[in-house]
C-alpha positions as CSV (number, residue, x, y, z in Angstrom):
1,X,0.0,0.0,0.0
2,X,1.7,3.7,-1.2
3,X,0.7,6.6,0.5
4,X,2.0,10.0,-0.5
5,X,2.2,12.8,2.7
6,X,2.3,16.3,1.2
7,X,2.9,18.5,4.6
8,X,5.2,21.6,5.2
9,X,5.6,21.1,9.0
10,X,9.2,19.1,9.2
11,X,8.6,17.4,12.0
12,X,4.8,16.3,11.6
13,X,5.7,15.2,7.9
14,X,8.6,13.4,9.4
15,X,6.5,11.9,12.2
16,X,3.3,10.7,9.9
17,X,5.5,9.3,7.2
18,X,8.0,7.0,10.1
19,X,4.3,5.9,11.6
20,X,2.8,5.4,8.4
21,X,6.1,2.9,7.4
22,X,5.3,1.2,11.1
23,X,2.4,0.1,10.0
24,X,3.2,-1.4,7.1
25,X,2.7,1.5,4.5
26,X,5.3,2.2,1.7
27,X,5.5,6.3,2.6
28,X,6.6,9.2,0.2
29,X,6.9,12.4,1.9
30,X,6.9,15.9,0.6
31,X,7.2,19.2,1.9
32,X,6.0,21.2,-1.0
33,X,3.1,21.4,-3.6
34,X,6.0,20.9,-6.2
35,X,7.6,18.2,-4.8
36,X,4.1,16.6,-4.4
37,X,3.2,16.6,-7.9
38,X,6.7,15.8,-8.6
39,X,6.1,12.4,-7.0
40,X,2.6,12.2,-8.8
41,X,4.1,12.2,-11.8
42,X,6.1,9.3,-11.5
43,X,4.9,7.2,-8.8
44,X,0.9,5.8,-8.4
45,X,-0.2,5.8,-5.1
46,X,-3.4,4.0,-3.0
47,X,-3.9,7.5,-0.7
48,X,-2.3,10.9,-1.3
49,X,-2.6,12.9,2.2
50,X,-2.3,16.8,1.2
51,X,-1.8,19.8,3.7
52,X,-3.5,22.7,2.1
53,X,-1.6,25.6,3.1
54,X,2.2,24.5,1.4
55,X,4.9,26.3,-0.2
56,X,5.2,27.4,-3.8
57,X,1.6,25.1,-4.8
58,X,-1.2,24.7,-2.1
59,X,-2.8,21.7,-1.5
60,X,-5.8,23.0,-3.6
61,X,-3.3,23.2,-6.7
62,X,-2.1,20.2,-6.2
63,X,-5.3,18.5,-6.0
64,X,-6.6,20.3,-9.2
65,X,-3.5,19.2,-10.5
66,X,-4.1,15.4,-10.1
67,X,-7.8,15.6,-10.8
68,X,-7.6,17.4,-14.2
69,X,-5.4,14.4,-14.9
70,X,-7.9,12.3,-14.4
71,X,-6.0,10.3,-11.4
72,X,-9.0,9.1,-9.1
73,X,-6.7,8.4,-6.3
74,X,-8.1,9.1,-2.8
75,X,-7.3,12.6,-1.4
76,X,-7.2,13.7,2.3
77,X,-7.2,17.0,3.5
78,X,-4.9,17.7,6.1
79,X,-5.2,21.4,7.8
80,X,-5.5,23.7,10.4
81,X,-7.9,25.3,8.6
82,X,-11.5,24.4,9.7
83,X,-14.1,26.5,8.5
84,X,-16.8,25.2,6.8
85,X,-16.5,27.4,3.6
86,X,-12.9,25.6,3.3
87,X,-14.3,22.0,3.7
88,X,-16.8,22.6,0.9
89,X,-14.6,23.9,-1.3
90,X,-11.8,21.3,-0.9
91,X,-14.5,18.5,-1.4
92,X,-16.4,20.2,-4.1
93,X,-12.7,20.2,-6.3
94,X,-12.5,16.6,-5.4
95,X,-11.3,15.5,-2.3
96,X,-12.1,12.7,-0.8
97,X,-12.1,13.7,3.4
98,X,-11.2,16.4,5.0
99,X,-9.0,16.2,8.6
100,X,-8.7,19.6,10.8
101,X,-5.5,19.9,12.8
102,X,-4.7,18.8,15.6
103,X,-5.5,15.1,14.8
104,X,-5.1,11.5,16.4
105,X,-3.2,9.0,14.4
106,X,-6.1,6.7,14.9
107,X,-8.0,8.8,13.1
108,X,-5.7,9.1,10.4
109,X,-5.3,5.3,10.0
110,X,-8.8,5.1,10.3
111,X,-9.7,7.1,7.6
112,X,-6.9,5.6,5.0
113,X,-8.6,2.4,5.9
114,X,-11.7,3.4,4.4
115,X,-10.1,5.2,1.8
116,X,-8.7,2.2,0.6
117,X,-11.3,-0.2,1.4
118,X,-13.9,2.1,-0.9
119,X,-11.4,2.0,-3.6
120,X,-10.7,-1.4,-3.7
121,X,-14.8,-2.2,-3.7
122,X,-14.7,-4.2,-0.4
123,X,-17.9,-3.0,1.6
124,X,-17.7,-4.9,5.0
125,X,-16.6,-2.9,7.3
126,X,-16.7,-5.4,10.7
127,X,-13.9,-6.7,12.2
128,X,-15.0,-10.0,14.2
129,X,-12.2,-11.7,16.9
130,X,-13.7,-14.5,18.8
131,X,-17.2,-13.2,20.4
132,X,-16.1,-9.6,19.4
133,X,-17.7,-7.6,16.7
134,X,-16.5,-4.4,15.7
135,X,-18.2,-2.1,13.1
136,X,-16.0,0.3,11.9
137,X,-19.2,2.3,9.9
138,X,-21.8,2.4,12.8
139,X,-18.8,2.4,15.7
140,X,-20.3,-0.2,17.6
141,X,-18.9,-3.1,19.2
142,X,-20.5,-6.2,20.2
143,X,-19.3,-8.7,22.8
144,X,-21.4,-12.3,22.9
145,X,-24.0,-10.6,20.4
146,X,-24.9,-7.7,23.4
147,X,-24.1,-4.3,22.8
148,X,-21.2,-2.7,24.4
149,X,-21.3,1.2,25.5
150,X,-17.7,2.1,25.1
151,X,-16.7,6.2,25.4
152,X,-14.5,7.6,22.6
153,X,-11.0,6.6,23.7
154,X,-12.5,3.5,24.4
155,X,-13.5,2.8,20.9
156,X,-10.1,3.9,19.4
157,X,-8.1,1.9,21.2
158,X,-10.4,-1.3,20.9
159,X,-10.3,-0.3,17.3
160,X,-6.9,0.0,16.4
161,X,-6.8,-3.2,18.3
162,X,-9.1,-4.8,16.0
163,X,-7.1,-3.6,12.6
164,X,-4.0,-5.2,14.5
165,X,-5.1,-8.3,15.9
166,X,-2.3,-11.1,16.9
167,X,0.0,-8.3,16.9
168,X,1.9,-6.6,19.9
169,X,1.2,-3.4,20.7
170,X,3.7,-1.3,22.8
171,X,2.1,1.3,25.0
172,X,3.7,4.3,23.1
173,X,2.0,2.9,19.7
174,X,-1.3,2.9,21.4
175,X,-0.6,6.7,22.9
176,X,0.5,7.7,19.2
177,X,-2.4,6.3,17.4
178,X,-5.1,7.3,20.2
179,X,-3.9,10.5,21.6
180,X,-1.4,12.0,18.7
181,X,2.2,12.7,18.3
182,X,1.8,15.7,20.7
183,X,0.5,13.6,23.8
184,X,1.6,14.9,27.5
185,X,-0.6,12.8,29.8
186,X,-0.2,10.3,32.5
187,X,2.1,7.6,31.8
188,X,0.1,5.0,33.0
189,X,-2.9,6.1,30.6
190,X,-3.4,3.3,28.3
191,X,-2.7,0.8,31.4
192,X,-6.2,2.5,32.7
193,X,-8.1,2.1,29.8
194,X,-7.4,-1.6,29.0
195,X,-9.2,-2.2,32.3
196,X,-11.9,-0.3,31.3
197,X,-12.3,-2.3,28.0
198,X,-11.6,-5.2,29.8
199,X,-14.9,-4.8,32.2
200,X,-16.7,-4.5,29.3
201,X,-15.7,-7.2,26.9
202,X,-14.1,-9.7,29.3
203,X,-10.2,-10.7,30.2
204,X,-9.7,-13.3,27.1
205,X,-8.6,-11.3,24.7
206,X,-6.6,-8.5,25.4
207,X,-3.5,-10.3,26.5
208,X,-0.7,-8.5,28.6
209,X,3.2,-9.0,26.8
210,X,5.1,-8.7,29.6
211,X,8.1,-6.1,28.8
212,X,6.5,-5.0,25.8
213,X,3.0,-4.0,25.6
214,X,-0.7,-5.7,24.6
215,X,-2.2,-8.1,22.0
216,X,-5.2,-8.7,21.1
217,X,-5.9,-12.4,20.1
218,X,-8.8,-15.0,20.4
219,X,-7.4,-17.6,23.2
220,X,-7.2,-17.6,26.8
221,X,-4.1,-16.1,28.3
């Protein structure tokens, strides 16, 4: 999966494109609306993640750019930007979402997910681990076909859980993905949470790996 980053800020390009390549992405990262359609013009990617206000071309240019080219790849808005007027002017020109600074990486992930999933034609969006049911569209979760009232963070985590199940998950992922790149809290944070969620969807699948961090998995542990 190729994602293109278009985003001025140094050190939240350089932090989106190293969590993007964590997580399995093949990441190209420019700083400038040039460079960006630079790599447009030789490279195809899956998402193309454009901050609108760049250097030398704005993310508006460079999405007229790729649309009058007829390239139908998925665009994200990134900005600080938030009024309403600039929403409906970045979707009207072809864009496919719209994200307002500051953001979670969750969200982020979260929304190339669907990006890619509308692309590629698949529809389903519910994750299902053992008695678990997670859909993505309604944000609902399931546990043993009842209902489960989870608040926000609650979701996200169990989320990003979900779109990484078997696989460790080190505290400082979870606080990246949840909370964003810029997170000050309480160190022992996600520690709290995980006992929330485990209250609500039992002790048997969110395993503890000692020394490194959580997994989710369908076995008892």
């Amino acid at each position: 999966m190729r994602v293109l980053i278009a985003e001025d800020e140094l050190d939240l390009n350089k932090v989106m494109v190293k969590k993007l390549k964590s997580e399995g992405y093949s990441v190209d990262g420019a700083v400038d609306g040039e460079e960006a359609i630079d790599f447009v013009k030789i490279s195809k990617y899956d998402v193309i993640i454009l901050d609108i206000m760049m250097p030398k071309i704005n993310g508006y240019g460079v999405l007229e750019y790729i649309r009058k080219r007829k390239i139908d790849t998925p665009v994200i808005f990134l900005s600080a930007k938030d009024a309403i007027d600039d929403r409906v002017k970045g979707l009207d020109m072809g864009a496919n979402d719209y994200i307002v600074k500051p953001f979670s990486f969750e969200e982020l992930l979260a929304r190339i997910r669907v990006m890619v999933r509308k692309n590629s034609g698949e529809i389903t969006n519910i994750i299902k681990v053992g008695e678990l049911e997670l859909d993505a569209n309604k944000k609902s979760v399931k546990y043993q076909n009842k209902l489960v009232e989870l608040s926000a963070k609650e979701y996200a985590i169990l989320e990003y859980f979900m779109y990484n199940k078997g696989i460790t998950l080190s505290r400082g992922q979870i606080e990246l993905n949840v909370w964003g790149y810029d997170y000050d809290g309480a160190s022992n944070m996600v520690d709290v949470y995980i006992r929330y969620i485990r209250k609500k969807v039992g002790t048997s699948l969110i395993h503890t790996v000692r020394g490194m961090g959580y997994v989710l998995r369908d076995e008892e542990g």
